[in-house]
C-alpha positions as CSV (number, residue, x, y, z in Angstrom):
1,X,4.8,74.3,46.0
2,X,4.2,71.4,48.1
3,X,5.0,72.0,51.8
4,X,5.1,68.5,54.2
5,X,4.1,68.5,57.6
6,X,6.9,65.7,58.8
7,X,10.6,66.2,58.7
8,X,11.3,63.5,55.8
9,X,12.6,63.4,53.0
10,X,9.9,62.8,50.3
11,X,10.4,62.3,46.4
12,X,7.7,63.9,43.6
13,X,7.0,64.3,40.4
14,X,5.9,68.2,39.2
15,X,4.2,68.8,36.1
16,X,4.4,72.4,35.7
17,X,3.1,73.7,32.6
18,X,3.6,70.2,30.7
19,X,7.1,69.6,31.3
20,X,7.9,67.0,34.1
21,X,10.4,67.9,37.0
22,X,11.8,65.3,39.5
23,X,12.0,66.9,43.2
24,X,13.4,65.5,46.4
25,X,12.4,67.4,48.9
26,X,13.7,67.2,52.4
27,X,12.2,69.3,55.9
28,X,15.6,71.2,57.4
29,X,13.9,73.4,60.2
30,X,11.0,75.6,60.8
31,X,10.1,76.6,57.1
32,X,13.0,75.6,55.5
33,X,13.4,73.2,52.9
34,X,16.4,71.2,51.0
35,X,14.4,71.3,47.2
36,X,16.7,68.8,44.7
37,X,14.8,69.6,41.2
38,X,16.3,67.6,38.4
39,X,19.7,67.0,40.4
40,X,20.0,70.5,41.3
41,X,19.6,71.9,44.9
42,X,17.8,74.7,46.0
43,X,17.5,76.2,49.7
44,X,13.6,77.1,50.1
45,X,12.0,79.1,52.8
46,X,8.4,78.8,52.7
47,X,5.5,80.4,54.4
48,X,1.8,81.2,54.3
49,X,0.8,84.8,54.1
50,X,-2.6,84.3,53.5
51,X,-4.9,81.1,52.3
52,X,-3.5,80.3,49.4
53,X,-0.4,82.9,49.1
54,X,2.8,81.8,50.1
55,X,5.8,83.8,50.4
56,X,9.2,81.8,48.9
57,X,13.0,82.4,49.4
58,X,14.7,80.7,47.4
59,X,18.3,80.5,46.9
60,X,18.0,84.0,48.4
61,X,15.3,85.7,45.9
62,X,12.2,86.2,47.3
63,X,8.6,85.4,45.5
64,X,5.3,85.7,46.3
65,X,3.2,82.9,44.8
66,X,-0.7,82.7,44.5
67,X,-1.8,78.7,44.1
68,X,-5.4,78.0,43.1
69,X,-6.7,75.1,43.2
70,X,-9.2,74.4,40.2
71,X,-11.2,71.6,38.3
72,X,-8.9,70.9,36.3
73,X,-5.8,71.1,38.3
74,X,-3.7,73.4,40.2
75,X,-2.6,77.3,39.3
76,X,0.4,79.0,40.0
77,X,0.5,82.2,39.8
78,X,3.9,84.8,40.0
79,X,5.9,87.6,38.5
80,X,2.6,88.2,36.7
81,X,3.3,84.7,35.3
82,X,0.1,81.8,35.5
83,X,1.2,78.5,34.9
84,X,-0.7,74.4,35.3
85,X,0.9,72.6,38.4
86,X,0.4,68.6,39.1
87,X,2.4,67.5,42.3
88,X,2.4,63.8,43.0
89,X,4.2,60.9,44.7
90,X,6.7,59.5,42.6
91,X,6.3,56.0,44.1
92,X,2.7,56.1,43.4
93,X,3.1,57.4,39.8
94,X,5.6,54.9,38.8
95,X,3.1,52.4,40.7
96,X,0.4,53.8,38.4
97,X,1.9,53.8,35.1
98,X,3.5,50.2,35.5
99,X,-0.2,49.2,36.6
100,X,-1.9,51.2,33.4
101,X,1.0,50.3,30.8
102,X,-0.6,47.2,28.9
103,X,1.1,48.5,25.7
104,X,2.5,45.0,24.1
105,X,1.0,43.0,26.0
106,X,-0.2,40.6,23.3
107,X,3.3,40.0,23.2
108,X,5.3,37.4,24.8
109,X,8.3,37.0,27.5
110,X,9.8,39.7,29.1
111,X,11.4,41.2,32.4
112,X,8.6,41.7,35.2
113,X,10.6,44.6,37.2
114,X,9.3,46.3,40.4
115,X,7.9,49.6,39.6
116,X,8.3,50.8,42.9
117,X,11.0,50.5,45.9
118,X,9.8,48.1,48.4
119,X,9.6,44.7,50.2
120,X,8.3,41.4,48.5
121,X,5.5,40.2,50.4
122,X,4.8,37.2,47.7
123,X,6.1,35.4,44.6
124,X,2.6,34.7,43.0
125,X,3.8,32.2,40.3
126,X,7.0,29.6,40.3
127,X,9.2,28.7,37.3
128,X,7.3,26.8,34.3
129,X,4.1,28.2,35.0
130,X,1.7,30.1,32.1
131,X,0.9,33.5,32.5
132,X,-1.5,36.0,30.9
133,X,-1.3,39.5,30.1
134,X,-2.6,41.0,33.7
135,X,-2.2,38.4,35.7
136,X,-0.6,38.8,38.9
137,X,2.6,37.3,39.7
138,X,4.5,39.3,42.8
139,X,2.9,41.1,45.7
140,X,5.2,44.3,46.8
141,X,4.7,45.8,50.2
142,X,5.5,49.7,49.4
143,X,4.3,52.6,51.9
144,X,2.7,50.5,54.2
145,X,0.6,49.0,51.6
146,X,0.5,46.1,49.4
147,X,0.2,46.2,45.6
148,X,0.0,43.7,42.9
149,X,2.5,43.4,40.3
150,X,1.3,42.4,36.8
151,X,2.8,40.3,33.9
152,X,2.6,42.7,30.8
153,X,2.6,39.9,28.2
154,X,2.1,36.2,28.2
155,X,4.9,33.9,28.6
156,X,6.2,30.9,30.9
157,X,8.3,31.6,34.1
158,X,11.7,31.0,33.2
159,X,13.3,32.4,36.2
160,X,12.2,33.8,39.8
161,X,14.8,36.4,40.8
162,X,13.0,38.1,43.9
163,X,12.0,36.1,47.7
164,X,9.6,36.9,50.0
165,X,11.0,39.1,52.7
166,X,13.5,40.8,50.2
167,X,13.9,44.2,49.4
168,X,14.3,45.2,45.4
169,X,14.3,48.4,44.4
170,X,12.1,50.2,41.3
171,X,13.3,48.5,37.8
172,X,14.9,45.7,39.6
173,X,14.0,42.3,37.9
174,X,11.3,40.1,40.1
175,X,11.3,37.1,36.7
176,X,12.0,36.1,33.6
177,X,9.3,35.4,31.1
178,X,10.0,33.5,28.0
């Protein structure tokens, strides 16, 4: 359970005992909470009883749920139930995996898409240039920070589709390698 100390609506990933769960989660009032996991909403109520022990309504059933945080991750323990939680920032995950993905990249051409929602800051390369497997070619401007985007696989530019100052959203195309 991930409780947020602002009133905004925030969107994670869950890994809860290997399988991957997409949440929206949105602040209502006090300790309540609109949960949306996998499309489906959920009305939580969520407080601490004790370091570590959180009572949680949810849709009207109540649970009392130990977390522990260990070396190797999180532990969630109810209904005599233990299972492996990993919350994190979906923005920052697709962020990291579009950063870490070098599979193919001794290939060539390609669609360089934004792996995050954001603003371009800068258009690193211009049509006809050569470009390596991690280079950078795009600078997006994402949660008050600025991140590199880089070309999976070699290729020339064939086609800039992205402008400083615009707004693209994750998977939309930034250029065209061929």
């Amino acid at each position: 359970m991930c409780i947020l100390p602002n009133p905004m609506r925030r969107e994670l990933i869950a890994t809860v005992g290997g399988a991957e769960k997409t949440l929206a989660v949105e602040a209502q009032d006090g300790d309540r909470w609109r949960v949306v996991i996998d499309g489906a909403e959920h009305l939580v109520d969520a407080r601490e009883v004790r370091p570590g022990t959180w009572s949680v309504i949810i849709d009207g059933r109540a649970h009392l749920v130990d977390l522990d945080a260990r070396k190797l991750g999180t532990t969630a323990l109810a209904a005599g139930s233990e299972t492996s939680v990993e919350v994190e920032d979906a923005r920052r995950k697709r962020l990291a995996e579009a950063v870490s993905s070098r599979e193919g990249a001794a290939g060539r051409g390609g669609v360089v898409r934004a792996p995050i929602a954001g603003k371009v800051v800068k258009i690193l390369v211009a049509t006809g240039d050569e470009v390596i497997p991690g280079q950078p070619v795009a600078v997006l401007e994402a949660m008050k920070m600025e991140n590199e985007i880089l070309a999976e696989r070699a290729g020339t530019v064939d086609s800039v589709h992205a402008a400083p100052g615009q707004s693209v959203e994750a998977g939309e195309n930034l250029l065209t390698l061929g």
